[in-house]
C-alpha positions as CSV (number, residue, x, y, z in Angstrom):
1,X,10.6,-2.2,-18.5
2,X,9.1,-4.1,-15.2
3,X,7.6,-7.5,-16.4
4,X,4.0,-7.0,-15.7
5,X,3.4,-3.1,-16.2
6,X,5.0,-2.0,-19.7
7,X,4.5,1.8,-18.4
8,X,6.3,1.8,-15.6
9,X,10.2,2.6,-15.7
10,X,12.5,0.7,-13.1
11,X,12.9,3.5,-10.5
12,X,8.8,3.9,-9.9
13,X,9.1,0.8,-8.0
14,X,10.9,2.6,-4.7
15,X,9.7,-0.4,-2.4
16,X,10.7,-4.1,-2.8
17,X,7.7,-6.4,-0.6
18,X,9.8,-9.7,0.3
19,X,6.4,-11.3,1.5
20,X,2.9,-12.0,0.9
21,X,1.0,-11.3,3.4
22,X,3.6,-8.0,3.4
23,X,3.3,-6.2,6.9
24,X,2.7,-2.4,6.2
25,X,3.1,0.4,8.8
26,X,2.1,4.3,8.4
27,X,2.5,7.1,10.9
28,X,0.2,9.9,10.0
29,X,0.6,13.4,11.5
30,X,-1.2,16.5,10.6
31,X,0.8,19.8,9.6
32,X,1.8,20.6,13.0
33,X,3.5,17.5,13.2
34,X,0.5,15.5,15.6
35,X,0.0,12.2,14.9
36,X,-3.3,11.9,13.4
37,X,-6.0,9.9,15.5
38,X,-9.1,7.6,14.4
39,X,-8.2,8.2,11.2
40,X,-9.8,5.2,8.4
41,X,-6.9,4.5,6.2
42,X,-7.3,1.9,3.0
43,X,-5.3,0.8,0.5
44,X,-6.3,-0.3,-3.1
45,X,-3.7,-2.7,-4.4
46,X,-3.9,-2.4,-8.0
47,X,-2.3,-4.6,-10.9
48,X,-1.6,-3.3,-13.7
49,X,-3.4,-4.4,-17.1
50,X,-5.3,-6.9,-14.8
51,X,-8.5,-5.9,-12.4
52,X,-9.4,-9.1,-11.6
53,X,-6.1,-9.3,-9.6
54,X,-6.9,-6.0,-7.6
55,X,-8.2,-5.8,-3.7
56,X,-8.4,-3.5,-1.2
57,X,-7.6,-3.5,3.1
58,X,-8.0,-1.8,5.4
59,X,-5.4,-0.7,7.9
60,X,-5.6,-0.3,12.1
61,X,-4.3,2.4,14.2
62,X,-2.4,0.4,16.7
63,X,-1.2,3.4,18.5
64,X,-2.3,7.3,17.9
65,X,-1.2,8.0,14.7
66,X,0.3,4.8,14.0
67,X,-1.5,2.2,11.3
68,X,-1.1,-1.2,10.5
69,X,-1.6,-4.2,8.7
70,X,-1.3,-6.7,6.0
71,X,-1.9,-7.1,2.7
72,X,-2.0,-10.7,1.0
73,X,-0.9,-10.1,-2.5
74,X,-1.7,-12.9,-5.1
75,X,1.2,-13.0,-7.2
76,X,4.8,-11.0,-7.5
77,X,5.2,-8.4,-9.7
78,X,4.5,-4.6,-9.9
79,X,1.6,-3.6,-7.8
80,X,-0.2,0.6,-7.5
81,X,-1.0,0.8,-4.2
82,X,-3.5,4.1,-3.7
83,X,-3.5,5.0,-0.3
84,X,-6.3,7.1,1.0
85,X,-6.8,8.3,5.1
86,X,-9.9,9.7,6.1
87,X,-11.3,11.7,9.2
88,X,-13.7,14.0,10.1
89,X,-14.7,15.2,6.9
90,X,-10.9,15.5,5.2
91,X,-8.7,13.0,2.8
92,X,-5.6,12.5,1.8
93,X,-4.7,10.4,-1.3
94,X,-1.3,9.5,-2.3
95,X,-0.2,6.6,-4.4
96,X,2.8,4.6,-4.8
97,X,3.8,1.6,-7.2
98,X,5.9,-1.1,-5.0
99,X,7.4,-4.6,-6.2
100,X,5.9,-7.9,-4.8
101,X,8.8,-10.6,-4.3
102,X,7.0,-13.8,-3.1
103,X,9.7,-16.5,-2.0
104,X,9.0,-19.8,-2.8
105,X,7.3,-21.8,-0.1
106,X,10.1,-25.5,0.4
């Protein structure tokens, strides 16, 4: 069991975040395989058991098709991240559960 979400098994957590603020990056493409422009993408970072932990960003296309930015997570542990893109009337949610490793600062 992961110490802060009794539901999740071990190999949920497919991402290990070594920082907090973590940098995130997303390339987006569309089914032909075109990067998907002006696109608002968000991101819910949920912890689990605990709302008042949760907070959501926003990310930026840097680049068509290309997103980015960071998210400042309040403590280590096992976050659900729900992604969600939007544009021109479509969506597309997908969620993933990551682990938070903050190093200590000296």
């Amino acid at each position: 069991q992961l110490q802060n979400d009794s539901q999740a098994k071990p190999d949920e957590a497919r991402f290990i975040l070594m920082a907090s603020p973590a940098d995130l990056k997303f390339e987006l493409h569309d089914k032909q395989g075109q990067p998907v422009k002006g696109a608002l993408v968000e991101i819910k970072a949920q912890w689990p058991g605990d709302p008042t932990f949760d907070f959501k960003d926003s990310l930026v296309e840097v680049t068509p098709g290309n997103y980015e930015g960071s998210l400042k997570f309040p403590r280590a542990g096992n976050w659900d991240l729900l992604i969600r893109a939007e544009r021109e009337g479509s969506q597309f949610d997908t969620e993933q559960k990551v682990f938070v490793a903050i190093p200590k600062q000296p």
